[in-house]
N, C-alpha and C positions, 0 to 999 in steps of 0.2 A: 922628542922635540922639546926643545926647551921655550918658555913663555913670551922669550926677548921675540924669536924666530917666528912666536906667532902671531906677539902682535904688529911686527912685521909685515908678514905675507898679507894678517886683513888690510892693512890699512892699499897697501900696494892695489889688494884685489880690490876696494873698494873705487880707489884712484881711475882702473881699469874700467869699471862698470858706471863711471860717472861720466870719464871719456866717451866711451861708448854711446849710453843714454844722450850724452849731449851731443854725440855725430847724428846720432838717431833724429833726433827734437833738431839736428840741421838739416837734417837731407828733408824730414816732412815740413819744414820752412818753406826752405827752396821749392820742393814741390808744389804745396802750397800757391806761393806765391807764381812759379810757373802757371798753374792753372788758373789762377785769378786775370793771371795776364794774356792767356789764351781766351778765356770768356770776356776779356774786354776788347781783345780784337777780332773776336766774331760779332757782337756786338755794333762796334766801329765798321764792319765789311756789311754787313745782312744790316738794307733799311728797316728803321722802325714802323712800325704799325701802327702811329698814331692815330686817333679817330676823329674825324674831320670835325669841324665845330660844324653846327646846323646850318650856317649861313653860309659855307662853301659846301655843304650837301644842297642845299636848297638853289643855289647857283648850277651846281651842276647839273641838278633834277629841269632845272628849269631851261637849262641850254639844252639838252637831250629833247625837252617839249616842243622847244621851238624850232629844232629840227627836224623832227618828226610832222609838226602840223606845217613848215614848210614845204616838208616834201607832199602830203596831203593835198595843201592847195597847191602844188606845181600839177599834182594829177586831176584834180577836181576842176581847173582852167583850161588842163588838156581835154579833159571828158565834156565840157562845157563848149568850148571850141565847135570839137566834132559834131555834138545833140546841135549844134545853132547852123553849120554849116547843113548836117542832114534836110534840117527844118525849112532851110533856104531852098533847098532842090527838091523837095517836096513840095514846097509853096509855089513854084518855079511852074511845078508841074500841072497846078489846079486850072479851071475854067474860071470863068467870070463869075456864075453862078454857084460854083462850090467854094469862091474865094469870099465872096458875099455872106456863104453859110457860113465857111469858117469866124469871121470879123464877126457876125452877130453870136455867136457862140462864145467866142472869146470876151465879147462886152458882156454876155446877159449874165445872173447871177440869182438867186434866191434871196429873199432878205430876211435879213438873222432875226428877225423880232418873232418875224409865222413860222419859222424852223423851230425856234425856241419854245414856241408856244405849242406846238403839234408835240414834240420832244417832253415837254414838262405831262400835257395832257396824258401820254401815252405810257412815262415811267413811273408818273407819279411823287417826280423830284425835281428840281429846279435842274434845268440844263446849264454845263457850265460852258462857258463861250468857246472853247478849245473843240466840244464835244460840237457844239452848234454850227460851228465852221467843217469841222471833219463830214457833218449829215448832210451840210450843204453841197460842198462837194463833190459827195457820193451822188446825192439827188440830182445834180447837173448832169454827172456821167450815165446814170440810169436815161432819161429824159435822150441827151445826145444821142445811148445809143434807141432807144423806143424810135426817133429821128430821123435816122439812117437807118434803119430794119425796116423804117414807114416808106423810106422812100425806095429800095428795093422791091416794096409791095408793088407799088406806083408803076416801076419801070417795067417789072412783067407785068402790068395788068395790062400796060400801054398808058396808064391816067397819066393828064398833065396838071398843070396849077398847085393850087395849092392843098397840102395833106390833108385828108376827109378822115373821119371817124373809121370809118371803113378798114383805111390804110393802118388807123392806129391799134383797132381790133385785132387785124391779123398779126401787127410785129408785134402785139403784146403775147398774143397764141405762140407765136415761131421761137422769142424768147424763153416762154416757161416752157416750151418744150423741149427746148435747146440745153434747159435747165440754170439759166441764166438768172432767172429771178425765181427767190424760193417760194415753194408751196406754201401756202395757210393752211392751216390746220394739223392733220397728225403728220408727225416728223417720222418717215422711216429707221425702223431698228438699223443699226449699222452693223451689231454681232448676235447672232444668234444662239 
């Protein structure tokens, strides 16, 4: 082979291999740029997820609240409804005399100063008015029922008028028996 013939064939071959290379560095272009264009029209198709700014989160926390306590008080009016209708036909159904009890039960109350002062006496901490309302309460319902156990004493003994000591003796017996008001003194084990 002669030197003409070779530097020939490299340059030829080189020419080939630069064609080549540069179809190569086209087609991964093209590809390229195909998948660029594929991921901007996914993209463009699939919404973004952008994160709501606080004051359309706080909007929407606060529409869901007020649906929800909506719907509460639609059931809380209907449950209220019903408790006021029952009460009516219960009340419907009293005497003159059990209608009398009722009205005076419903006015009388304890007063928060001797609550609070029996309360303070007995924990040895200031009561606080929450607590002095809730003892009053209670103590009305205890009383009520002492009231009505008194006068069930009454009706089987035959007594009429008004409740004697007597009467309040035994529905205070019938209740701690009944287990209704607790013992003084030692508390039974509950496990053995």
């Amino acid at each position: 082979m002669d030197e003409d013939d070779y530097d020939e064939e490299e340059p030829a071959k080189e020419m080939v291999d630069a064609q080549t290379s540069n179809k190569k560095r086209k087609v991964e272009r093209e590809d390229k740029a195909a998948d660029q264009e594929d991921a901007k029209k996914k993209l463009v198709d699939t919404p973004m997820l952008v994160p709501k700014s606080t004051h359309e989160t706080n909007r929407d926390q606060g529409e869901k609240q007020n649906n929800e306590t909506t719907e509460k008080n639609r059931t809380k009016r209907k449950t209220m409804t019903e408790l006021q209708e029952r009460n009516k036909n219960v009340l419907a159904l009293f005497t003159d005399e059990q209608m009398n009890r009722y009205e005076s039960f419903r006015r009388s109350a304890f007063q928060r100063s001797t609550v609070r002062k029996i309360l303070t006496s007995i924990t040895g901490n200031p009561a606080s008015l929450p607590m002095t309302i809730v003892m009053c309460g209670i103590a009305k319902l205890f009383v009520g029922d002492l009231v009505e156990t008194s006068r069930i004493v009454m009706s089987e003994r035959g007594d009429t008028g008004p409740i004697q000591p007597v009467h309040l003796r035994e529905a205070y017996e019938r209740l701690r028996s009944a287990r209704q008001i607790p013992i003084r003194g030692r508390v039974p084990r509950l496990f053995r």
